[in-house]
C-alpha positions as CSV (number, residue, x, y, z in Angstrom):
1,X,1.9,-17.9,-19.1
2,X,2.9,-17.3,-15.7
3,X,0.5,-15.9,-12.7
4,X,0.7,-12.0,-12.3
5,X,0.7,-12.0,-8.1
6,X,-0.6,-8.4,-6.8
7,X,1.8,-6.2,-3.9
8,X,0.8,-6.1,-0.8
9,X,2.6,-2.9,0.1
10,X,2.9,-2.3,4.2
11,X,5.2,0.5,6.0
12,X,5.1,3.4,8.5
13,X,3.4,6.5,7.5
14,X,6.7,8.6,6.8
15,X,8.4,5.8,5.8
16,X,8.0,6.5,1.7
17,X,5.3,3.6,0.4
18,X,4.1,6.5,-2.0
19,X,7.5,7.6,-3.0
20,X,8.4,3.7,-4.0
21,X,5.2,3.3,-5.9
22,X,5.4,6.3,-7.8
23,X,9.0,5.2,-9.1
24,X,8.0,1.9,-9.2
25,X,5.3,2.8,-11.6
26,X,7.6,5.7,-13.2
27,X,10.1,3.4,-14.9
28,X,7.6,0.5,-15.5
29,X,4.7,2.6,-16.9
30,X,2.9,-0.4,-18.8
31,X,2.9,-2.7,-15.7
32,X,1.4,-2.1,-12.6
33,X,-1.7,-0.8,-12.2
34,X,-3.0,0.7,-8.5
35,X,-6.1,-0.5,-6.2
36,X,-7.6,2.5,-5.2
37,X,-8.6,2.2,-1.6
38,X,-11.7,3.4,-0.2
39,X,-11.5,6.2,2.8
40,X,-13.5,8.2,5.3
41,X,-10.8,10.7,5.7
42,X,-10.9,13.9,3.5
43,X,-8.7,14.7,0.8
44,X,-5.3,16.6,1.7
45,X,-4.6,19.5,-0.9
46,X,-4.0,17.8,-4.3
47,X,-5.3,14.6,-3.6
48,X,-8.3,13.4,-6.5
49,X,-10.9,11.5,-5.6
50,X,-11.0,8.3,-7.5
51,X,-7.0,8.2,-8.2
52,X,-5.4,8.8,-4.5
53,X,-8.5,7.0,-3.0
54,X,-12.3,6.8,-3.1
55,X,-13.1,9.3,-1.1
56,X,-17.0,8.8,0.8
57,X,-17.8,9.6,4.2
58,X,-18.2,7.2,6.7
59,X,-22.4,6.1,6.5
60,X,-20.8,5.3,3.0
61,X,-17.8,3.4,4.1
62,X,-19.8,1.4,6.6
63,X,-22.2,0.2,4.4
64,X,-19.6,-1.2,1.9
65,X,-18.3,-2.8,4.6
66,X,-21.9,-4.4,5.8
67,X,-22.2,-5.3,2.2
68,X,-18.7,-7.6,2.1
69,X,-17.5,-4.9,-0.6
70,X,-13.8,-5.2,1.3
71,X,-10.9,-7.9,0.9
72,X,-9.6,-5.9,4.4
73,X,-10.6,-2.5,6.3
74,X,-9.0,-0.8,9.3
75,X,-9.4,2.2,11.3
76,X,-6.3,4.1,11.0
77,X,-5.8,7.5,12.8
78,X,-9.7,7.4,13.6
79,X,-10.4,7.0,9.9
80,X,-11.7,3.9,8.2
81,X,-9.6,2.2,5.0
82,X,-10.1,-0.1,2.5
83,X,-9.4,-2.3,-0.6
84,X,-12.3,-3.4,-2.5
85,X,-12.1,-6.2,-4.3
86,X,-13.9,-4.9,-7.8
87,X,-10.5,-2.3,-7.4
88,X,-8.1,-5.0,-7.3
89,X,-9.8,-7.2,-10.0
90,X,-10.2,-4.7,-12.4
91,X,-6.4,-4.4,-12.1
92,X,-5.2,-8.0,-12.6
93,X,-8.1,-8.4,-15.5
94,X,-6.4,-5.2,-17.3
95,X,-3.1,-7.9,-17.1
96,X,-1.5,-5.6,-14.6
97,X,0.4,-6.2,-11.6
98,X,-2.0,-5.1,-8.9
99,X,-0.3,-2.6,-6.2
100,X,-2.1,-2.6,-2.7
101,X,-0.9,0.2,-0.1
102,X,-2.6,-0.7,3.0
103,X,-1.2,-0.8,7.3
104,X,-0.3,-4.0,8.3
105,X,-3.7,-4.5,10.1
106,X,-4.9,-4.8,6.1
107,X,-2.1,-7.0,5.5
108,X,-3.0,-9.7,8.1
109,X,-6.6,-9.2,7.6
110,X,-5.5,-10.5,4.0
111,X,-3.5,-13.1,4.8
112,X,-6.1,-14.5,7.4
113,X,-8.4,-15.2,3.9
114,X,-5.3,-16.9,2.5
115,X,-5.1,-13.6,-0.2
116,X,-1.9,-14.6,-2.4
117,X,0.1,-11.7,-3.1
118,X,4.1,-10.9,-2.6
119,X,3.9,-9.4,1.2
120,X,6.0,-6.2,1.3
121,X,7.2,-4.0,4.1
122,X,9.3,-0.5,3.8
123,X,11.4,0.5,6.4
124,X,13.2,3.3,7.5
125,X,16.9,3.4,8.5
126,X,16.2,4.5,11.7
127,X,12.9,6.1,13.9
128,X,15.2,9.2,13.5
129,X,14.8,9.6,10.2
130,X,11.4,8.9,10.8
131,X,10.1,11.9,12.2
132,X,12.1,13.6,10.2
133,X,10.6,13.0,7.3
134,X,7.0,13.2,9.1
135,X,8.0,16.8,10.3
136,X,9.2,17.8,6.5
137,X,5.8,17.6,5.2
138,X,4.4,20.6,7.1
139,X,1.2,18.9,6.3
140,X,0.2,17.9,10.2
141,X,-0.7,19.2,13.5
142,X,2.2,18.7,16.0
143,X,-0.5,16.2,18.0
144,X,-1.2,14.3,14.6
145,X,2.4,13.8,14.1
146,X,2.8,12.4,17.5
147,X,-0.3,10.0,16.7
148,X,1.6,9.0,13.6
149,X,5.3,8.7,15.0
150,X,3.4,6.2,17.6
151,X,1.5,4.5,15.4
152,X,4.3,3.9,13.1
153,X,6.5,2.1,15.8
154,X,3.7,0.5,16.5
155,X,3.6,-1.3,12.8
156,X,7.4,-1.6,12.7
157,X,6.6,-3.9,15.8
158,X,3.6,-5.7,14.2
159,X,5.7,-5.8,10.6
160,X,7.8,-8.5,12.9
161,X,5.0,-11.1,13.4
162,X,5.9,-14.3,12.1
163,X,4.5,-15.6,8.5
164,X,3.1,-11.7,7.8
165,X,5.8,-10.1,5.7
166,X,7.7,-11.7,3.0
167,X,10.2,-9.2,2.3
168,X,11.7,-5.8,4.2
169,X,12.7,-3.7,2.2
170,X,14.7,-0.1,4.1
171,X,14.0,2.7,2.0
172,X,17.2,4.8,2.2
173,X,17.4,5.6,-1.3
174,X,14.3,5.1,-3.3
175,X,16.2,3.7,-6.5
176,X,18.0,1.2,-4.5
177,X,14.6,-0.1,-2.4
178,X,12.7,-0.2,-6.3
179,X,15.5,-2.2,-7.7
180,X,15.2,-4.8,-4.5
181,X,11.4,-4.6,-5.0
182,X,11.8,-5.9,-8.7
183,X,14.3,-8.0,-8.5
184,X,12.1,-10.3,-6.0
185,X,9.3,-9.7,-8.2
186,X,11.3,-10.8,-11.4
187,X,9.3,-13.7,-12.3
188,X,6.0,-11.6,-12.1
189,X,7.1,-8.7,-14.2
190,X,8.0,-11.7,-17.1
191,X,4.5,-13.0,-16.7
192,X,2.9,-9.6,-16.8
193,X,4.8,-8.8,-20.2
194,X,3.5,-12.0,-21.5
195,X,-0.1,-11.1,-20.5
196,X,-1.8,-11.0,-24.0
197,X,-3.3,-7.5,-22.7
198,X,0.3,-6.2,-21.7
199,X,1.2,-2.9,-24.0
């Protein structure tokens, strides 16, 4: 039986990480499974604590950290993220292939402790597009979508650093940037079918 590999999953905000991991997870139900991350931000209408993230505020968050609970944290947009690593072993015990959404400060904090995973960054076709997508949620303050159309070129940039990324991936159609996704990840699906918990 092979080895089921987790996704490290990097982009811009705006640039559709959620939207490729909900389809991703959509037509392959039964095999990944998703590392909640912890967060000192608060929930945006709809969001569930314990399924979009572990919400706690930060006294919480910065004793997890003292504690060593984190494979990586960050402070993004002045709030502090992270992935535990009881989230992402619970995952690969339940034979699943573990999804981690994190910024690419996560990412290299990750592979700095030599964390094997397939390394995964979304684009978008163009900045353009970028803010247009940030501006169609009508979720933000015009000031926080400036901090987050910054930011994001910012990790476009830092998504170029040598030995970080294994695989861009431009998300102009969501179908066509899950069918790339799986068809690097081929040999991991096989071994995650064969996993003897796999339904």
């Amino acid at each position: 039986m092979g080895v089921i590999v987790p996704l490290v999953i990097m982009g811009a905000s705006g640039a559709g990480k959620g939207t490729i991991i909900a389809k991703m997870r959509e037509l392959r139900p039964n095999s990944f499974g998703f590392s909640v991350s912890h967060t000192s931000r608060k929930p945006r209408p709809g969001e569930v604590d314990g399924v979009n993230y572990h919400f706690r505020d930060r006294a919480e968050i910065d004793k997890l950290i003292a504690e060593g609970a984190f494979l990586e944290h960050a402070e993004v947009h002045g709030n502090v993220y992270g992935t535990s690593e009881a989230a992402v072993r619970k995952v690969l015990e339940d034979g699943r292939i573990c999804i981690i959404e994190i910024d690419v400060q996560g990412a290299a904090q990750l592979r700095k402790r030599g964390f094997r995973a397939h390394y995964i960054f979304i684009d978008v076709p163009s900045e353009e597009e970028l803010e247009r997508r940030l501006r169609g949620r009508g979720t933000e303050k015009e000031s926080d979508i400036e901090l987050r159309l910054a930011n994001a070129k910012k990790e476009m940039e830092a998504s170029r650093q040598p030995g970080l990324v294994d695989i861009h991936v431009v998300n102009d159609k969501v179908e066509n940037a899950v069918a790339k996704i799986f068809d690097y990840i081929k040999d991991d699906l096989a071994a995650q079918e064969a996993h003897p918990k796999a339904k």
